[in-house]
Structure formats: C-alpha cells, structure tokens
C-alpha positions in Angstrom: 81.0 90.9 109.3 80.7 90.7 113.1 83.3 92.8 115.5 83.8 90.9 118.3 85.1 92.8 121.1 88.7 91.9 122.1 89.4 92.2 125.8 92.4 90.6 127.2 91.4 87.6 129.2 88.4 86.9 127.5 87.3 84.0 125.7 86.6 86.2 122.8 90.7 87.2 122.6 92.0 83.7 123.1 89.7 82.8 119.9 91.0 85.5 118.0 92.0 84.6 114.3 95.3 85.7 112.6 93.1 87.2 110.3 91.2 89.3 112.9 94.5 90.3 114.2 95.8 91.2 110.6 92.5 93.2 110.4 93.0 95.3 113.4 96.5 96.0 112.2 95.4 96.9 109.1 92.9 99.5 110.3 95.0 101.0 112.7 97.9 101.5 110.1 95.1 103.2 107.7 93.8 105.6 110.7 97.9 107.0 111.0 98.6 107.3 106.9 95.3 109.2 106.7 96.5 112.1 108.3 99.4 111.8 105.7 97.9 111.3 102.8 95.1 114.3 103.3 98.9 116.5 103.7 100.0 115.3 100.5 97.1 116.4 99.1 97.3 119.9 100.6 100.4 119.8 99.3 99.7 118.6 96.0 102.0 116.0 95.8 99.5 113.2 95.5 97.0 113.5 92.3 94.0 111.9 93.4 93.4 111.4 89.7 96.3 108.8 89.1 95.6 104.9 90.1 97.5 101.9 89.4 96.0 99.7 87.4 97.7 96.7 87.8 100.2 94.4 90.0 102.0 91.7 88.9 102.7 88.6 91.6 105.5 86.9 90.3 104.8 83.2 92.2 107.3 80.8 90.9 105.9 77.6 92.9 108.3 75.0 92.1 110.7 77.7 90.1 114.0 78.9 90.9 114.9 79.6 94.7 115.2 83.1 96.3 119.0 83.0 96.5 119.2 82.3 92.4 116.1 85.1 91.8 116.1 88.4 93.5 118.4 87.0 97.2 121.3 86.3 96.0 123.3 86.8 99.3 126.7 87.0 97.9 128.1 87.7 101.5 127.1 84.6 102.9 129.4 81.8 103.9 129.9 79.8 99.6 128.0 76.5 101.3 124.9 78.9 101.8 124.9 81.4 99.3 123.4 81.0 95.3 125.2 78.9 92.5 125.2 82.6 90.8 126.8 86.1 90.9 125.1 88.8 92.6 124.8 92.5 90.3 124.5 95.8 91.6 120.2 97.3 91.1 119.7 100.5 90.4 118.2 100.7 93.9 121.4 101.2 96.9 122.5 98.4 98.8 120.0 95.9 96.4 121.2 93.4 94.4 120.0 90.7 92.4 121.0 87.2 90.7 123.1 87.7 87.6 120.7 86.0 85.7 118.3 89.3 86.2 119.9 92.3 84.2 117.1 93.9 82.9 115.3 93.5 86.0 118.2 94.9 88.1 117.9 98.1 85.6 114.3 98.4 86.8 115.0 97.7 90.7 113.1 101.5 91.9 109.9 100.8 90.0 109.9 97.1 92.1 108.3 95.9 95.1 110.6 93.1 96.6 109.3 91.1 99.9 111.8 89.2 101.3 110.1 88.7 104.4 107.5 86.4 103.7 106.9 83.0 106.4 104.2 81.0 106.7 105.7 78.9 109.8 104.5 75.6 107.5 106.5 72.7 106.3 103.8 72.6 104.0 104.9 74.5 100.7 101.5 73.5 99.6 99.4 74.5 102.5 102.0 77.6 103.3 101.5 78.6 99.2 97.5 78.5 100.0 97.8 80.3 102.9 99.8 83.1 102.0 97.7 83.6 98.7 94.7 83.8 100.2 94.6 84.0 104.0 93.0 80.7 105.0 94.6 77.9 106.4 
C-alpha cells in the first residue's frame, strides 16, 4: 500500500479517501495508547499473555429497531420513544429494552455503539459500507 503525501491544497488531499482519513486517525490514536499500554505493563496491570478470542457483531438487518433493542429512550417525548419499558443495566446511567433482562445483567462485559451513521438512505448500501469500508 502506497502513502501518498497529504498536503493541504494539493490535489493529493482533495482525493483523499474516508478510508485514508480513517487510516491516519487510526495510526495517530495507536502512537498516544502506546505510551499507555508499555505503562500498564510496567505496572503489571496488563498480562501480555491474555487475548480475546472472539467478538460477537450482533447485526439485526431487518430485526428489531434501536429504540426496542439496546436505545430504548424512555425520556423522549411517547410519539418518539419505543413501544417498550426501559430497565436499569448493571452499567450507571445504561438502560436497555425490557425485552433484554439477561442482557441488562451482563451490561459491563458489553460493547454498545450507538453512534454509528453512514449518511446513506441506503440501508443496503449504508449496511455494506459500514461492514466493510467500501462504498
């Protein structure tokens, strides 16, 4: 892969990619939790010997919404708010759909990203694109 320099004003930066911008980030964010991570291991906090081993993406393409899942926004006006109750997580200031108990007991060992936009009317091209990075 090819670093193309990008200079302000150049033709170079106004061809930049999303994904070359996501890449830069991406670096940059590695370079400051570096010096973090190598004092966590001075400290032994971190064991270098422990790794995940797995993730699981729950997708629900065509499923139930956010606010009937893991958004419930019980404080928002009843026209834009979920059919269901909202339950307290394990995690402060979370909650989930009442229709997740068991996962609202097991709220600190999640990873929830509410924050996700693809700027796309396409669900199909938006679900595509966040998946794997290409329009």
């Amino acid at each position: 892969m090819a670093i193309r320099p990008l200079i302000a004003g150049s033709p170079s930066w106004l061809e930049s990619s999303r994904r070359c911008f996501l890449q830069a980030g991406a670096l940059g964010t590695a370079g400051l939790s570096l010096s973090l991570h190598n004092r966590l291991l001075a400290n032994n906090a971190v064991d270098p010997a422990a790794r995940h081993r797995s993730v699981i993406l729950f997708w629900l393409s065509g499923g139930p919404g956010h606010m009937e899942t893991w958004d419930p926004k019980p404080l928002a006006p009843k026209e834009y708010r979920g059919p269901f109750g909202a339950i307290a997580t394990d995690v402060p200031d979370l909650q989930f759909s009442e229709l997740l108990p068991r996962q609202s007991q097991l709220a600190s060992q999640l990873a929830v990203v509410r924050t996700v936009n693809h700027g796309s009317g396409d669900h199909t091209k938006g679900n595509h694109w966040m998946l794997t990075g290409f329009e």
